[in-house]
N, C-alpha and C positions, 0 to 999 in steps of 0.2 A: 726435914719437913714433917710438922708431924702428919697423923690420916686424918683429925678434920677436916684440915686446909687442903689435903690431897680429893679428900671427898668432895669440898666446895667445889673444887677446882674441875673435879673431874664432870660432877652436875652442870656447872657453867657450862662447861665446854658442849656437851650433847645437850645444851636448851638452847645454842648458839647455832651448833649447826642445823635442828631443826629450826630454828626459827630462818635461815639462810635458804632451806628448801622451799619453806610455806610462801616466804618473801620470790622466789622463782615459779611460782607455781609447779611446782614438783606434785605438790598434793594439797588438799586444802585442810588447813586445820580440823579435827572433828569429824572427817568426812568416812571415817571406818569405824567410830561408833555411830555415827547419829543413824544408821539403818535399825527398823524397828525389827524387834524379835517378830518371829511369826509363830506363837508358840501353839495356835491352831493347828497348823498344818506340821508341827515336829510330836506332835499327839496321835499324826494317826495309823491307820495301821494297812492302808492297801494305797497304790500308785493314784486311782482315781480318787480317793477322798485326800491324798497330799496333795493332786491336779484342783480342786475343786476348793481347798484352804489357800491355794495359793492366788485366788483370782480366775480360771481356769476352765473349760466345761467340758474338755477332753486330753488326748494326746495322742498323736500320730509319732506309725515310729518312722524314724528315720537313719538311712545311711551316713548322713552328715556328722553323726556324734561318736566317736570313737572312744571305748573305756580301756584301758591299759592296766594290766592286774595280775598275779600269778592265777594260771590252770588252779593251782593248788595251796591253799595255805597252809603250812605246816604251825601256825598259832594263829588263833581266829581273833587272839585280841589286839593283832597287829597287823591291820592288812594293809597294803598301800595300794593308792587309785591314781592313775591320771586320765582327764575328761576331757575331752577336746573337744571343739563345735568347728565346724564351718562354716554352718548355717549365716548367713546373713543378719545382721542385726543384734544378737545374739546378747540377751539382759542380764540371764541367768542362768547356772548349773547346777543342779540339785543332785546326791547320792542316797539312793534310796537299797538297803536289804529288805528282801522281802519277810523270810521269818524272822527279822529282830522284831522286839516286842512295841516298839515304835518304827517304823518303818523308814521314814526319813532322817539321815542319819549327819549330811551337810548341807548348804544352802549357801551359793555365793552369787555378789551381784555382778554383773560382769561390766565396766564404768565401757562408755560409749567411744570408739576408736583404737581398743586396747582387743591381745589377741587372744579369742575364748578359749580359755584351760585353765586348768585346776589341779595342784597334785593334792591328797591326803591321804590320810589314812582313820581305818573304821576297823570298829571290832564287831564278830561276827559269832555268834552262838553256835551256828551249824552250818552245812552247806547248805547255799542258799542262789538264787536268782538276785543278779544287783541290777539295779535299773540307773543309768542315768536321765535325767529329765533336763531338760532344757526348754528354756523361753526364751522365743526371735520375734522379734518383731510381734509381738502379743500374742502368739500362740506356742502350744508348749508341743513338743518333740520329743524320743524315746528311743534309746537302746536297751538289750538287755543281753546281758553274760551269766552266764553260771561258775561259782567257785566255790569249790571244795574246801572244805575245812576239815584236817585232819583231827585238830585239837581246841576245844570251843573255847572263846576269848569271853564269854556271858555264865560265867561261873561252872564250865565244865573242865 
């Protein structure tokens, strides 16, 4: 066989089983890009002008949001996060560094009946305070952690 026909083959095959998901409602076609950038609120540089781009006119912290991170990172251009909500309702999770030179660093929607968390990872210049933010039910919520960075991931 030669690799075009393997190629064709192999494209068929995964536009097949997607189109097998979208036809089960697994997911809707489009529906993981069609969300708009928010490129306001990834511009800014403190928790309440990210609260305030995002729709927003405060944030209360709460217990209910759990951040999961090393104490310490030994390279800041790779840290991993996991974000977890309780919170009822629960739209959105936002990772915010406080001295990176844009402050909000990801933004997910959270699809309505599904269980809020988020793992990723960010890179970090210095040590710094990370904030998760989250929005339930129209109002946004806040944890905040501290984590060290041994080795800066923002050109140091």
């Amino acid at each position: 066989m030669n690799s075009s026909r393997r190629q064709v083959l192999q494209g068929t095959t995964g536009m097949a089983v997607m189109g097998m998901a979208a036809a089960a409602g697994l997911f809707k076609p489009g529906s993981a890009w069609a969300q708009a950038w928010n490129k306001a609120a990834f511009d800014t540089k403190t928790m309440a002008d990210t609260v305030k781009a995002m729709g927003g006119s405060g944030a209360s912290e709460s217990k209910d949001i759990v951040i999961n991170s090393p104490d310490i990172a030994e390279n800041g251009a790779v840290v991993p996060f996991t974000i977890s909500s309780k919170l009822p309702k629960t739209q959105q999770i936002a990772l915010l560094v406080e001295k990176n030179p844009n402050s909000l660093v990801a933004s997910f929607t959270i699809p309505e009946g599904t269980e809020a968390g988020v793992t990723t990872r960010a890179k970090m210049g210095q040590t710094s305070n990370v904030i998760a933010l989250v929005k339930a039910d129209g109002k946004f919520y806040y944890v905040s952690k501290e984590v060290k960075v041994t080795l800066g991931g923002c050109g140091g």
